[in-house]
C-alpha beads as a LAMMPS data file, in Angstrom:
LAMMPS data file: protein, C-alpha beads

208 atoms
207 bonds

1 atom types
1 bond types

-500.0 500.0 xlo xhi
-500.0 500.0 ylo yhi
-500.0 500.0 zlo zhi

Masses

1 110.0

Atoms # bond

1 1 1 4.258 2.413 -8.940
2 1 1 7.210 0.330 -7.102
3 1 1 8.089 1.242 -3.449
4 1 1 10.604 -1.425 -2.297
5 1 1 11.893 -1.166 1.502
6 1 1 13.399 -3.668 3.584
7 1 1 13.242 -7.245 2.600
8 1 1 11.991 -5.953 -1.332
9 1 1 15.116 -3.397 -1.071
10 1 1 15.796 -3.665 -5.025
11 1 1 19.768 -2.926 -4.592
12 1 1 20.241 -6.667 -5.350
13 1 1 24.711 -6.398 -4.957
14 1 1 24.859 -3.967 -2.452
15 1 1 26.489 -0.834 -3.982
16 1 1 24.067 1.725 -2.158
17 1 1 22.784 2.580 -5.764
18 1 1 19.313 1.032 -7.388
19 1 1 19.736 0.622 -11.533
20 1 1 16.602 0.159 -13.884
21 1 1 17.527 -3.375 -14.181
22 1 1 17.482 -3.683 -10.459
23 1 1 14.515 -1.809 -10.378
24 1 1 12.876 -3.798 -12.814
25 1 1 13.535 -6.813 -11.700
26 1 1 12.222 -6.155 -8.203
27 1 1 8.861 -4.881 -9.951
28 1 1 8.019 -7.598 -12.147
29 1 1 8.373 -10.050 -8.857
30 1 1 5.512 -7.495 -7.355
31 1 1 3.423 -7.384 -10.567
32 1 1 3.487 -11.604 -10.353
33 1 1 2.228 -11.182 -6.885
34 1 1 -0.786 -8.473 -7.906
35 1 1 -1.564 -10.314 -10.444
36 1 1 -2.990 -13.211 -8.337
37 1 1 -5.066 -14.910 -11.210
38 1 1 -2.235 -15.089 -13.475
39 1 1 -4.200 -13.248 -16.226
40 1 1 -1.392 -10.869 -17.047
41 1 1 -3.609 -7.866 -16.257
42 1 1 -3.852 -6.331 -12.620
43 1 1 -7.637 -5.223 -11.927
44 1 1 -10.623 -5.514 -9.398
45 1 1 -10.268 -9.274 -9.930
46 1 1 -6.780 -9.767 -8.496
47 1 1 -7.552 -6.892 -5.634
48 1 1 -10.717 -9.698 -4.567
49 1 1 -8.363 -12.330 -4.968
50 1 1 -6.026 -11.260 -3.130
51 1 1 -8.368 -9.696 0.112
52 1 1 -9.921 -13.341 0.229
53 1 1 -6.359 -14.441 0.513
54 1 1 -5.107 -12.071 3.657
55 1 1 -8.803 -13.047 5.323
56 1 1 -7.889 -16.368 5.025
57 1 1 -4.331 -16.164 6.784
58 1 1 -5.928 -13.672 9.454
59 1 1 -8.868 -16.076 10.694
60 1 1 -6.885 -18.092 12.641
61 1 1 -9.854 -20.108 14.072
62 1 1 -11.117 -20.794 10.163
63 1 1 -15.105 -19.395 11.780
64 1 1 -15.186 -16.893 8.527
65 1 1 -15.053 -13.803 10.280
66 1 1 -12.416 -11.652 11.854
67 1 1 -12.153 -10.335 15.438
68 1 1 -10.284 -7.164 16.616
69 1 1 -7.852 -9.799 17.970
70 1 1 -7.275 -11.581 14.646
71 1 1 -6.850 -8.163 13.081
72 1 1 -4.431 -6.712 15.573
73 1 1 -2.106 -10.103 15.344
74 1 1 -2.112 -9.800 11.474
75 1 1 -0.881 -6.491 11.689
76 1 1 1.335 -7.377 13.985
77 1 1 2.553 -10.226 11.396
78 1 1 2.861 -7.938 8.358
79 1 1 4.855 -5.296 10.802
80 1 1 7.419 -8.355 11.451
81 1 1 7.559 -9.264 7.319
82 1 1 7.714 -5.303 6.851
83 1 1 10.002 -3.601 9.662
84 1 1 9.533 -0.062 7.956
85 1 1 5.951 -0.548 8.689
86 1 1 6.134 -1.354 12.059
87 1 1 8.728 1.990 12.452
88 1 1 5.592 3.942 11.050
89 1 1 3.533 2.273 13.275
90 1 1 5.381 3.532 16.100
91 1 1 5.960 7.151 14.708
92 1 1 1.795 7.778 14.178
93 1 1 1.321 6.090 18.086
94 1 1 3.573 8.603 19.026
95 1 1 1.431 11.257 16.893
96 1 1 -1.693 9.898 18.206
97 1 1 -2.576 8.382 21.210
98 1 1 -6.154 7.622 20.315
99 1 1 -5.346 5.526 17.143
100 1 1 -6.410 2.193 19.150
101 1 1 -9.303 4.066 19.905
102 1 1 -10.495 4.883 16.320
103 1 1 -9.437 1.338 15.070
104 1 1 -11.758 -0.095 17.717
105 1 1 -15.116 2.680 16.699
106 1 1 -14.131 1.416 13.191
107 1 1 -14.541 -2.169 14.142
108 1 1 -17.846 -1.550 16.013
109 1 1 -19.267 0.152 13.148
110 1 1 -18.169 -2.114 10.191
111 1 1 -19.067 -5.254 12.338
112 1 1 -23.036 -4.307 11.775
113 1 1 -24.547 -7.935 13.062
114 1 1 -22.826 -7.277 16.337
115 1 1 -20.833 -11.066 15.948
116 1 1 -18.093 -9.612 17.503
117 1 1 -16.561 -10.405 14.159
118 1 1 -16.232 -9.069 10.581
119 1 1 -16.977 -10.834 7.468
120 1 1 -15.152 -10.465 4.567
121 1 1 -18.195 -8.447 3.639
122 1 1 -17.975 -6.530 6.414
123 1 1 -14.398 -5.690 5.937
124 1 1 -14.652 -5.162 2.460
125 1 1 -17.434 -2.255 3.043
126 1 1 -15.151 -0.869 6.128
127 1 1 -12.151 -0.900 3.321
128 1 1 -14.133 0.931 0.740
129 1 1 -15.978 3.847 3.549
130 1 1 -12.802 4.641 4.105
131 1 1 -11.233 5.231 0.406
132 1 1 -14.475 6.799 0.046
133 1 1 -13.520 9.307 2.732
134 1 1 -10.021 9.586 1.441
135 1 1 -11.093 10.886 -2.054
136 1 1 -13.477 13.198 -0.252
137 1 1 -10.565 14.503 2.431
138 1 1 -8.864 15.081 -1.357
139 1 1 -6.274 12.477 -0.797
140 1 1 -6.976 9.862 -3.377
141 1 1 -5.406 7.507 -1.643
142 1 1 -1.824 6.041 -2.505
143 1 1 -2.967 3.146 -4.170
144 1 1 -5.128 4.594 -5.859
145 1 1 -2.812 7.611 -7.162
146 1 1 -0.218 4.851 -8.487
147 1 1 -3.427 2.949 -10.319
148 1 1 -4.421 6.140 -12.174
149 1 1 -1.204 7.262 -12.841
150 1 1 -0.334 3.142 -14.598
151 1 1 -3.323 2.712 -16.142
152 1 1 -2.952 4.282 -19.493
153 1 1 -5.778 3.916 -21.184
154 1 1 -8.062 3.857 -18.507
155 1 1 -9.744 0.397 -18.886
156 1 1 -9.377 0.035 -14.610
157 1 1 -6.765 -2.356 -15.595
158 1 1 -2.830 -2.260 -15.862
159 1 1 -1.253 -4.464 -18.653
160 1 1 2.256 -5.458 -17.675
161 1 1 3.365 -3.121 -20.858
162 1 1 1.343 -0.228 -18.578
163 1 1 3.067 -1.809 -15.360
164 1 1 6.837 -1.584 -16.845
165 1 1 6.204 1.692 -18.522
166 1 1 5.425 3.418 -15.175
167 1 1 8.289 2.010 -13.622
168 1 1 10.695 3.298 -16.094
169 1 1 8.627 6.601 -15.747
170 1 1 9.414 6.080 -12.159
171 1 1 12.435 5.167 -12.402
172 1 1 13.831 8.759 -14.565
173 1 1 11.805 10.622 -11.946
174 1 1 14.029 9.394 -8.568
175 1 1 16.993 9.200 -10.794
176 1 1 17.078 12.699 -10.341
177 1 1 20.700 13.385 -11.948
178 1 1 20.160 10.967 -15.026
179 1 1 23.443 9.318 -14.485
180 1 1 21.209 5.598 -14.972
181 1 1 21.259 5.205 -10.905
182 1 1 19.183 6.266 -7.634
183 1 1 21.214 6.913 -4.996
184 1 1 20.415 6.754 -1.659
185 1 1 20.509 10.531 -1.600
186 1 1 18.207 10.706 -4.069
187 1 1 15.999 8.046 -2.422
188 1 1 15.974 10.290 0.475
189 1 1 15.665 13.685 -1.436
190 1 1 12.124 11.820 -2.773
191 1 1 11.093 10.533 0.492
192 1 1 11.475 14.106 1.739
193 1 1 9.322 15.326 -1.445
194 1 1 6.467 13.042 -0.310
195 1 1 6.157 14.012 3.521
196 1 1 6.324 17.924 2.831
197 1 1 3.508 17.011 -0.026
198 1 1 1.438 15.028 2.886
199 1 1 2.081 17.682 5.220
200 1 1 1.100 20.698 3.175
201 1 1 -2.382 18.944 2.120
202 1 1 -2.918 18.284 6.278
203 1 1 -2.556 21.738 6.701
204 1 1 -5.235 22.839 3.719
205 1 1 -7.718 19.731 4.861
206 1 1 -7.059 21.744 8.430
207 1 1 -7.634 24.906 6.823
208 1 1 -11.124 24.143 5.441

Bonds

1 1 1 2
2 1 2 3
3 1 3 4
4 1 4 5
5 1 5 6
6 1 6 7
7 1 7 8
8 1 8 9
9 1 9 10
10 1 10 11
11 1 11 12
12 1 12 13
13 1 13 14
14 1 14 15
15 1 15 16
16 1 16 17
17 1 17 18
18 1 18 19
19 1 19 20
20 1 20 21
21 1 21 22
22 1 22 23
23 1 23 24
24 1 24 25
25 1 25 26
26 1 26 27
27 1 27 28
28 1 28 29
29 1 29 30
30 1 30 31
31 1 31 32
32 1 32 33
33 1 33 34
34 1 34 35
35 1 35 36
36 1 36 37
37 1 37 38
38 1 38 39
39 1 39 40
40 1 40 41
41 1 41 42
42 1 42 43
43 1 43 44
44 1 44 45
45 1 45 46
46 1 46 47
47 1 47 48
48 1 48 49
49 1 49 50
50 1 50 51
51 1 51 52
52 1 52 53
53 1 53 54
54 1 54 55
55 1 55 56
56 1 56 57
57 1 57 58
58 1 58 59
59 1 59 60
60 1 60 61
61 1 61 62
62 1 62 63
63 1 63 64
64 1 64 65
65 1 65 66
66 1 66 67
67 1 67 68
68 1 68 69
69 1 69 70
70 1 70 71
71 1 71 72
72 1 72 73
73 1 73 74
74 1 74 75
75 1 75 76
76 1 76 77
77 1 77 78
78 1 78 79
79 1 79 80
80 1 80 81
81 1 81 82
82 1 82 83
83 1 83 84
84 1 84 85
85 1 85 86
86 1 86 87
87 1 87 88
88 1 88 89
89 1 89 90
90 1 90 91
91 1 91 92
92 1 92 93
93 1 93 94
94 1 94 95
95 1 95 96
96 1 96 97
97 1 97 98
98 1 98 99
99 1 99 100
100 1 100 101
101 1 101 102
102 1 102 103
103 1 103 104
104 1 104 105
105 1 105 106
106 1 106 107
107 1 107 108
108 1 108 109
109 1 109 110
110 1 110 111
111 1 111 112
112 1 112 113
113 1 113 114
114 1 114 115
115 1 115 116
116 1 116 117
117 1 117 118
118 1 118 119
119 1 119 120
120 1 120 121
121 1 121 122
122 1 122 123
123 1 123 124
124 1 124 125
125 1 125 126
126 1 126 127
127 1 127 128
128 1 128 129
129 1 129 130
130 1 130 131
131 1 131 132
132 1 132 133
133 1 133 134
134 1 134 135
135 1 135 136
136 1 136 137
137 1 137 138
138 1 138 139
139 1 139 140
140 1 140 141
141 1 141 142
142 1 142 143
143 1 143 144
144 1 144 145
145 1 145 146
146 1 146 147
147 1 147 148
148 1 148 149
149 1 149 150
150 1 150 151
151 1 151 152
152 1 152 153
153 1 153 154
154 1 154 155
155 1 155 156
156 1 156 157
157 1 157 158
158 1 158 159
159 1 159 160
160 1 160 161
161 1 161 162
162 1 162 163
163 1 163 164
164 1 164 165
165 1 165 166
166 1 166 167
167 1 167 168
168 1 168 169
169 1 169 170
170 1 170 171
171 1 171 172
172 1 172 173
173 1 173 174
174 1 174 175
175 1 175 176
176 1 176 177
177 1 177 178
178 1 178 179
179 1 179 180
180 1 180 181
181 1 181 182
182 1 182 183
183 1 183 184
184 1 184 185
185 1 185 186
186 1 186 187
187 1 187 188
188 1 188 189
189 1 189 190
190 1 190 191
191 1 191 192
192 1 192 193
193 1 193 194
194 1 194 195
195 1 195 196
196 1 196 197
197 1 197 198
198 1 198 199
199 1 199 200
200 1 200 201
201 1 201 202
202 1 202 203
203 1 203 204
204 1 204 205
205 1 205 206
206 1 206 207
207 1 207 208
């Protein structure tokens, strides 16, 4: 349920290696921030809370709706707070030409008063269409997958118990050996996991 990269690398002295206690420690500093009520629970609630909070930082003129330019220079923002993002940024424009072109039919079809701007409504039914088409393209959706797989008892909720539990569940997967460490091999030998996984399901959604 924890992916840390860059500034939220968990490998707090250094060594090269991440320990549960590391690990941990990293995670429960990303549960606080989920958890933007404070309620001890992460659900629907805190997802709102936080969404009103990123619209807020994005509309830069305070008019309560967003415009392509807005957008573009908050992703630019989170690309300069997350430089892994911006690398896989650059690897899909190299993929994809027409990605600027998509974002912008996107835009035009979520922004259904023609403002020239999206509400928060707006970009909250734009967010949803496309998990909707994610689950249908057989995806899930990566957030989504890591909710699922945390929330226990299926209340659409994770506890902090559920939280730390998949962590250390997590945690014994990467550390692959079971000597109580993740090495950057092993960080690398999971990363490869995940992008043959990605790739195989492009080729059966190509398949279809």
């Amino acid at each position: 349920i924890a992916q840390h990269r860059g500034a939220h690398n968990p490998d707090t002295d250094g060594n090269g290696s991440v320990t549960l206690t590391e690990m941990q420690a990293a995670s429960a500093e990303r549960f606080a921030r989920m958890d933007a009520n404070g309620d001890g629970v992460i659900n629907a609630a805190d997802r709102q809370a936080r969404g009103a909070q990123m619209f807020a930082r994005a509309d830069a003129n305070g008019d309560g709706e967003l415009t392509a330019a807005e957008m573009q220079a908050a992703r630019e923002a989170r690309k300069a707070d997350r430089p892994e993002r911006g690398e896989r940024s650059e690897r899909r424009a190299k993929r994809g030409g027409d990605r600027t072109e998509r974002m912008a039919q996107r835009f035009a079809q979520a922004d259904t008063d023609d403002s020239g701007g999206l509400s928060q409504a707006e970009l909250a039914a734009m967010h949803e269409a496309r998990g909707e088409r994610g689950k249908r393209g057989n995806r899930g959706g990566k957030r989504g997958g890591m909710f699922l797989s945390a929330d226990a008892n299926g209340d659409q909720a994770i506890s902090r118990a559920e939280f730390d539990a998949a962590v250390q569940a997590r945690f014994a997967k990467l550390d692959s050996d079971g000597n109580g460490a993740i090495s950057a091999e092993e960080r690398e030998a999971h990363k490869a996991e995940r992008r043959a996984a990605r790739q195989a399901k492009r080729g059966e959604r190509r398949g279809q």
